[in-house]
VOGU-3710 file (C-alpha; in Angstrom, 3 decimals, decimal comma):
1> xxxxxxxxxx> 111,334/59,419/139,118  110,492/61,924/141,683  114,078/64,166/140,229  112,208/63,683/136,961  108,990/65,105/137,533  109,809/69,042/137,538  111,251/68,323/134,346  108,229/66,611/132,680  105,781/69,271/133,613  107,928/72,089/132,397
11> xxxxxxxxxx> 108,290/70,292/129,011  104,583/69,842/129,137  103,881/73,539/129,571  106,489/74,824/127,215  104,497/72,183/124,482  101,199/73,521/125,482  102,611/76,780/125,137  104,056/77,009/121,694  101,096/75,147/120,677  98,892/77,501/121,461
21> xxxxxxxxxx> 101,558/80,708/120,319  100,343/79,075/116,644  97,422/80,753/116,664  95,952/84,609/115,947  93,162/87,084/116,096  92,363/89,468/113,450  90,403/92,611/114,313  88,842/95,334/111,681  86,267/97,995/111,082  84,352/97,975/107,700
31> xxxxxxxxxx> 83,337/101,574/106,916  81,569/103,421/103,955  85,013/105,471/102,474  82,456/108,589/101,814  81,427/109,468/105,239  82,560/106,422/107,694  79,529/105,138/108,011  79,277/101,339/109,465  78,996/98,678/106,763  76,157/96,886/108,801
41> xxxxxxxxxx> 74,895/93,756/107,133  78,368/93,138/105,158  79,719/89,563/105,217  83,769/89,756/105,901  85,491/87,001/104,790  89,135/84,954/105,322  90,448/83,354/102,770  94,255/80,931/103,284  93,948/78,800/100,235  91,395/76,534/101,010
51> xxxxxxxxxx> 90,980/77,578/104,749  87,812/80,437/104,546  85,152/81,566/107,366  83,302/84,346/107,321  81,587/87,006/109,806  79,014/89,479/109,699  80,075/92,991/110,368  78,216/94,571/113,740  76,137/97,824/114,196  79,645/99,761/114,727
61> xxxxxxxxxx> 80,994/98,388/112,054  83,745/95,945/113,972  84,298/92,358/113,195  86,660/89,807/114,791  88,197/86,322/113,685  89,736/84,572/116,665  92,143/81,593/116,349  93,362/81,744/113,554  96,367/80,019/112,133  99,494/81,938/111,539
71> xxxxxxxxxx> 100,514/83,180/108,493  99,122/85,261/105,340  95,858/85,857/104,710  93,106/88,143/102,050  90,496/89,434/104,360  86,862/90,162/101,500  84,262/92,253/102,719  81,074/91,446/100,386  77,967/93,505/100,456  74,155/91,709/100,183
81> xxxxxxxxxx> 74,132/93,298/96,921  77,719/91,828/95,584  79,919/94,479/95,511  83,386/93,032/96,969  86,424/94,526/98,171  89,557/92,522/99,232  92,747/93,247/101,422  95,506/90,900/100,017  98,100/89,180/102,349  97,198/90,421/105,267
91> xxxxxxxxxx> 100,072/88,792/108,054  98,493/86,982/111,163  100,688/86,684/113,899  100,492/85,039/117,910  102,022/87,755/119,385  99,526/90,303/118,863  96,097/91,008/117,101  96,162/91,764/113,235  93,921/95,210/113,102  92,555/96,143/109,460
101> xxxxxxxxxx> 90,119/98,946/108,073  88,408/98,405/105,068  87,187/101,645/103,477  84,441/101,069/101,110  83,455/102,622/98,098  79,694/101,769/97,658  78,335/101,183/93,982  74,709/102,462/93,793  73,084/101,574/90,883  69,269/101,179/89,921
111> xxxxxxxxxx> 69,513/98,665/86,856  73,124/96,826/87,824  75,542/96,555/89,968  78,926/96,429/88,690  81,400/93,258/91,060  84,950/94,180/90,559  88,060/93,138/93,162  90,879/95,253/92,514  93,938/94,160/93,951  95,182/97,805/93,794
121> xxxxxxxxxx> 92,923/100,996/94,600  92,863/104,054/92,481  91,742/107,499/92,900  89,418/109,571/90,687  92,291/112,742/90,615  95,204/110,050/90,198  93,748/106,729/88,007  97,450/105,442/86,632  100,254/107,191/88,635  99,719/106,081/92,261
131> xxxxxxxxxx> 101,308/102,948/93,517  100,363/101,635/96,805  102,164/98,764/99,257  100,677/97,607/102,070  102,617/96,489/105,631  103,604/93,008/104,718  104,470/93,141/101,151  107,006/95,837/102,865  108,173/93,434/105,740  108,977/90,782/102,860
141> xxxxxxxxxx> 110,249/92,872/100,424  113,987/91,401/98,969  116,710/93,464/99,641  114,399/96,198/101,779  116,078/95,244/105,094  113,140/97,254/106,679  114,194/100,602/105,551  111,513/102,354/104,336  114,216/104,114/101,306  115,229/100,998/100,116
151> xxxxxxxxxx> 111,216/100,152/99,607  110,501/103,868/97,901  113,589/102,411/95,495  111,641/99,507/94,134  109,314/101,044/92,867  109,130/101,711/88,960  110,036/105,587/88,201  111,974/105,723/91,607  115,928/106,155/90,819  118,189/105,800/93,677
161> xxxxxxxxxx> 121,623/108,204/93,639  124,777/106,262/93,230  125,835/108,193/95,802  126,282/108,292/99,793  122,957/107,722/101,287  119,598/107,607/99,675  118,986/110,485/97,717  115,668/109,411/96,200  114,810/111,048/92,688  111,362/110,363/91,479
171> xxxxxxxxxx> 110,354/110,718/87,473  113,870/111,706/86,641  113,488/115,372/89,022  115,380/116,277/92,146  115,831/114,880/95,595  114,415/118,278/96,701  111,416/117,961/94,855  109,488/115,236/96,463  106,983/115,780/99,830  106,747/113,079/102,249
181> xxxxxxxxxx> 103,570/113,013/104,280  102,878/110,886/107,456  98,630/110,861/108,243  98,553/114,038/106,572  101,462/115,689/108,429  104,315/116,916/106,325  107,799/115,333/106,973  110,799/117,265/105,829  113,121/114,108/105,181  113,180/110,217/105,801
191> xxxxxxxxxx> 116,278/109,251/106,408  119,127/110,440/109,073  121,882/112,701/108,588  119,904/114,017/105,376  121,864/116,983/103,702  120,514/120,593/103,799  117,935/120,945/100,692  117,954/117,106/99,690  116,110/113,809/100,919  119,286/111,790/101,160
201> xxxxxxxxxx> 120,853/110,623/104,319  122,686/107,555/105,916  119,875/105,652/107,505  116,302/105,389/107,644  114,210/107,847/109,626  110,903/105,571/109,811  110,544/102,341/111,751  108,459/100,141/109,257  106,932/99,104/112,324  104,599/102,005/112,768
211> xxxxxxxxxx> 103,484/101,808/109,151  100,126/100,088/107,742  100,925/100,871/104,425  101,774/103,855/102,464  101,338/105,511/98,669  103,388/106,783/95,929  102,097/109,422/93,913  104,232/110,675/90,566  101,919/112,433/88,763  98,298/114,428/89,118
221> xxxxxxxxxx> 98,853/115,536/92,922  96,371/116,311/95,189  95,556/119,329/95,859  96,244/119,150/99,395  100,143/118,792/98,337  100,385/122,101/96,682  104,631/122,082/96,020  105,408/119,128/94,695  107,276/118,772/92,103  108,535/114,967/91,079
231> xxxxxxxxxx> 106,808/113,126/93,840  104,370/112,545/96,772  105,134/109,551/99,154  101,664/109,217/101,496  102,699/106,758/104,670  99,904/105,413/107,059  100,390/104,821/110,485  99,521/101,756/112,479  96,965/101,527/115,133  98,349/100,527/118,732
241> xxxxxxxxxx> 97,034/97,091/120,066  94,153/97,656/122,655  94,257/94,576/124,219  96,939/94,388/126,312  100,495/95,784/126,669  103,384/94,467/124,309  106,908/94,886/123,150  108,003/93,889/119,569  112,170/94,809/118,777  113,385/94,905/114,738
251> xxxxxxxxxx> 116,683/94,511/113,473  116,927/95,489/109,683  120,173/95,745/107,707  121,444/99,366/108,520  119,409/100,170/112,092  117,592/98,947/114,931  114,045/99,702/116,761  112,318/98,753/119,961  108,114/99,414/120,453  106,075/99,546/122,684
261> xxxxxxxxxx> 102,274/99,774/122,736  99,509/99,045/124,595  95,761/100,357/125,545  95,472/103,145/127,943  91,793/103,158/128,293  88,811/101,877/126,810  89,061/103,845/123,472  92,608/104,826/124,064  96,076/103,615/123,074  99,675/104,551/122,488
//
């Protein structure tokens, strides 16, 4: 009995362990999308089937869920007037918090107001020929093995070369006709190995891993992209966790990655 006893315990703790490795935290900021003002007042919702609780977004526009089951979730954000915006499948995980932003586009209206969830957001300057994907669908995709090409290739108008590499043509134009932005900075290829002039190339250049989401744009650029010709692929970058330090390691069909990430100060993290 007494040999026994180490071995009890440490099956007790490893129990109590994954147990508890079942459960998440999400973590967001609601903001106006016109000049990132705090959505003070707003009620932020959950939703898992069923399963639903709601918050109430604070004076800096932060809001919190804590112990949460793991798994997929669409996080609602609904105004005391109505108006409601949603983030579909949003993926809640132990290892690490979930952060989201919701940027809001406030209705004002003195006789109505106008309740609409769109699944999908549009832009005023591009209404039908942006397509947008957020993190998870990309993680999930079939056949995407977490390169970030293969993903561009699902897409409808996108037409892969049958060729060496991905040499992505977009609306039936040229490789070398498409931009590739990453928060606004200009990217001169995805992939590896990418031949002179083109966007092909052996392997993937982007870790899906640092991506939040990101947007295809085939027609009515903005004016910001001044030389494109076929297409405009807009990725988003993930926020670092700022609550402690962490390590997360991918393995997709053609390549490998390995992050790290973690708070450096208060308001501060890599």
């Amino acid at each position: 009995m007494r040999n026994a006893l180490p071995y009890l315990t440490a099956a007790l703790l490893f129990s109590s362990t994954a147990v508890a490795q079942n459960l998440g935290t999400i973590e967001g900021e609601a903001l106006d999308a016109l000049n990132l003002s705090p959505l003070v007042g707003w009620e932020v919702d959950v939703i898992q089937g069923d399963f639903q609780i709601e918050t109430k977004v604070d004076v800096s526009g932060k809001f919190s869920f804590e112990k949460l089951p793991t798994g997929l979730y669409n996080i609602r954000a609904k105004s005391p007037k109505g108006q409601i915006q949603t983030l579909h499948e949003v993926q809640v995980r132990s290892t690490k918090p979930t952060f989201v932003s919701l940027h809001v586009e406030r209705i004002t209206s003195l006789d109505e107001v106008a309740v609409r969830a769109d699944a999908f957001h549009r832009t005023p300057e591009t209404p039908l020929s942006i397509k947008n994907i957020n993190r998870s669908e990309m993680m999930r995709m079939p056949g995407a093995v977490l390169d970030l090409s293969k993903v561009i290739q699902s897409f409808p108008g996108v037409l892969p070369k049958p060729s060496f590499g991905y040499a992505i043509a977009m609306r039936g134009g040229a490789p070398n006709e498409n931009r590739y932005l990453l928060d606004g900075i200009s990217l001169p290829t995805v992939n590896h190995f990418s031949i002179q002039g083109a966007s092909g190339g052996a392997v993937s250049l982007i870790n899906l891993d640092q991506v939040q989401g990101m947007d295809l744009i085939t027609g009515g650029f903005p004016v910001e992209v001044d030389d494109a010709l076929s297409g405009v692929l807009l990725l988003e970058g993930r926020n670092a966790r700022t609550d402690r330090w962490g390590i997360r390691a991918t393995q997709g069909g053609t390549d490998y990655g390995i992050t790290f990430e973690g708070p450096l100060g208060k308001k501060t993290a890599v």
